[in-house]
Backbone bond lengths (Angstrom), bond angles and torsions (degrees), N, CA, C in turn:
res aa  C-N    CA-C-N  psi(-1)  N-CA   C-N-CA  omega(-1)  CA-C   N-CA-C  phi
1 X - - - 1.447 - - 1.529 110.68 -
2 X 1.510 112.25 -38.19 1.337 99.96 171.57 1.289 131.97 -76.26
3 X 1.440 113.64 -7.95 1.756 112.02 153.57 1.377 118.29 -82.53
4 X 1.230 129.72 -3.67 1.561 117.88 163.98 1.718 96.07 -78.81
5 X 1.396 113.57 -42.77 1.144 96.38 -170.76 1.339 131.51 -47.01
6 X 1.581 104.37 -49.02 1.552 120.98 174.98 1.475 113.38 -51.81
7 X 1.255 104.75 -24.89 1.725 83.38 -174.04 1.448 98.80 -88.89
8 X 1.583 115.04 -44.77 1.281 96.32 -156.20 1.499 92.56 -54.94
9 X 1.214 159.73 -18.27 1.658 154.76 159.34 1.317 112.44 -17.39
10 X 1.354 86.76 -103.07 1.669 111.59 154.98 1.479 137.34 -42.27
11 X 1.113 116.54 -60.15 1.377 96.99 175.60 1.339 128.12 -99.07
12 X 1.288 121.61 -25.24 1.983 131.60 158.48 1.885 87.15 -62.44
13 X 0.933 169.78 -59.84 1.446 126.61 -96.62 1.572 140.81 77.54
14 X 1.547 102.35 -19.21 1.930 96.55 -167.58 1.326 92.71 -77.47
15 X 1.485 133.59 103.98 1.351 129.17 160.07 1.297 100.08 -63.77
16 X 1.300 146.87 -72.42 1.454 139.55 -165.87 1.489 102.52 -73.24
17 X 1.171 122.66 41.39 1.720 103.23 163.82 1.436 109.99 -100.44
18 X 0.975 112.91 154.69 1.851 136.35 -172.26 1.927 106.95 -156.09
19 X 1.262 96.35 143.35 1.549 94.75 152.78 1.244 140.30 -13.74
20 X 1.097 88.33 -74.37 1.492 106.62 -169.93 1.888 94.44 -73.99
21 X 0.815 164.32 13.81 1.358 157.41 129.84 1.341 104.70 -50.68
22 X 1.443 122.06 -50.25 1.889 111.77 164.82 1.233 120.51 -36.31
23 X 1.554 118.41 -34.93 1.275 109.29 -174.88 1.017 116.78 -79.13
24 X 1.113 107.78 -41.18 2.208 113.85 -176.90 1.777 96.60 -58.84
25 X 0.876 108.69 -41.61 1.857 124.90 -177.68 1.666 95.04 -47.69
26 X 1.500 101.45 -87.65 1.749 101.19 170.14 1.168 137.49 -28.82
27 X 1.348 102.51 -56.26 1.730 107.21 175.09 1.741 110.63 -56.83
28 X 1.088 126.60 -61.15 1.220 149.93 155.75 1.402 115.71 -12.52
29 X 1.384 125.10 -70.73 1.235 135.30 149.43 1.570 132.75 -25.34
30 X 1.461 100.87 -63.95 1.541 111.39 167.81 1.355 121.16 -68.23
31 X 1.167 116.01 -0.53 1.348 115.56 164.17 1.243 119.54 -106.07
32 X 1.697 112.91 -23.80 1.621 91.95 161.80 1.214 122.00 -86.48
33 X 1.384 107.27 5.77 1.758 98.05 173.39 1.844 99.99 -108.31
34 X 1.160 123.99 52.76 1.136 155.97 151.57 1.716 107.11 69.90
35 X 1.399 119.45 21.82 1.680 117.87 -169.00 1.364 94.28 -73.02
36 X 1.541 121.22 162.82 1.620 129.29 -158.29 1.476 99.32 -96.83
37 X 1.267 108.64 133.38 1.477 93.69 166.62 1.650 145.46 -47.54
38 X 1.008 88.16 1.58 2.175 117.00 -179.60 1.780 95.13 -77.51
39 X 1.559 92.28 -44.66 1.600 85.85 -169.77 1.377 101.69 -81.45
40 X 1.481 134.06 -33.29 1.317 120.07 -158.34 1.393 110.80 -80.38
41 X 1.450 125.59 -18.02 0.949 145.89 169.78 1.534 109.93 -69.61
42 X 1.179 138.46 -30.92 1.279 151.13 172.52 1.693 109.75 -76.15
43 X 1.277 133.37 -56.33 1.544 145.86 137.14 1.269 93.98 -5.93
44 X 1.441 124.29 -82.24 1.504 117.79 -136.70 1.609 99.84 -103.73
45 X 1.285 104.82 9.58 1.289 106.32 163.40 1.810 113.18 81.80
46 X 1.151 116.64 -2.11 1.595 118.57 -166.26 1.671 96.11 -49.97
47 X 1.343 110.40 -173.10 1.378 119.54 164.83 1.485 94.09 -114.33
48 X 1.413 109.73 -37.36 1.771 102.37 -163.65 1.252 108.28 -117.75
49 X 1.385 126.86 138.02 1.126 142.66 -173.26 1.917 111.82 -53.34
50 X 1.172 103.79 -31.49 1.344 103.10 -159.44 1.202 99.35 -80.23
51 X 1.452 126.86 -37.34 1.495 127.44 -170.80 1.755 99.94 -56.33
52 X 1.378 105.19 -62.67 1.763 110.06 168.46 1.532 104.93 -22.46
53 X 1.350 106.45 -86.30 1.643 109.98 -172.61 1.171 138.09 -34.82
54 X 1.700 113.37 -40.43 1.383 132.84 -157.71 1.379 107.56 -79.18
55 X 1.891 93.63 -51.07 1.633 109.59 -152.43 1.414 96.60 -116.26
56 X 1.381 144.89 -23.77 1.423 120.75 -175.54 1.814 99.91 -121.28
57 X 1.514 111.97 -13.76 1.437 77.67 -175.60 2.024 107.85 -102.36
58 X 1.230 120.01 146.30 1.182 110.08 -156.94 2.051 101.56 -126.95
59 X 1.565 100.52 156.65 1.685 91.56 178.66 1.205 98.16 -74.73
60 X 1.494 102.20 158.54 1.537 110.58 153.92 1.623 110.94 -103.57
61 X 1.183 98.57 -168.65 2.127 117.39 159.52 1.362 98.84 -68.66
62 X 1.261 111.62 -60.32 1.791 118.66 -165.54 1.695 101.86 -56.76
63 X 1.217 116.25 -56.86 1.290 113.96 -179.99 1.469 131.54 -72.31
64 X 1.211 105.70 -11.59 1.704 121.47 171.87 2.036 94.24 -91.49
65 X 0.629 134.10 -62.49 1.645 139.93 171.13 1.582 101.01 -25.45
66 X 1.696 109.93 -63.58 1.353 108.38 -162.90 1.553 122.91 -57.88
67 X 1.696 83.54 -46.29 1.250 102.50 172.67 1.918 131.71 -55.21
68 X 1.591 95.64 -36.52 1.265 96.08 168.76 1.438 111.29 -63.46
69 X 1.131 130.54 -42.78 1.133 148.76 -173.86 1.547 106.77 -42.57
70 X 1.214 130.22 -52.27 1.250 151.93 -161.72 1.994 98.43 -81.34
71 X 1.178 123.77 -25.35 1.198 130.80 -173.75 1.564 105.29 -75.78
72 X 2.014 104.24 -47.76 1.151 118.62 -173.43 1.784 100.39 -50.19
73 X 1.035 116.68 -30.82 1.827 100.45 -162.63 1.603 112.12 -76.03
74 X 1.159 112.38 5.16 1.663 118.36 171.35 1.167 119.65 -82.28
């Protein structure tokens, strides 16, 4: 893992990439492709839901869009 890391450094550009950015990435992901937070929380192994929610899973565009979207049908 620490030679993916280095490159993506060095040769992509991600100066701030680390590991642990996969995770916020993952969690993140599975939620816009609609997995429950029970599961994403289960993935990353938390014990408590909130840590999942607060700190790794994050909005997107896509998921702020959809969501508006879902308001429109009222």
């Amino acid at each position: 893992m620490q030679h993916v890391s280095h490159i993506a450094r060095t040769e992509l550009g991600f100066d701030k990439f680390d590991y642990h950015s996969l995770r916020h990435t993952h969690a993140t992901m599975l939620a816009e492709k609609g997995a429950s937070p029970k599961y994403v929380q289960y993935r990353l192994g938390h014990k408590n839901i909130q840590v999942t929610m607060q700190i790794y899973q994050h909005l997107t565009n896509k998921m702020s869009t959809e969501n508006a979207q879902l308001l429109e049908l009222f």
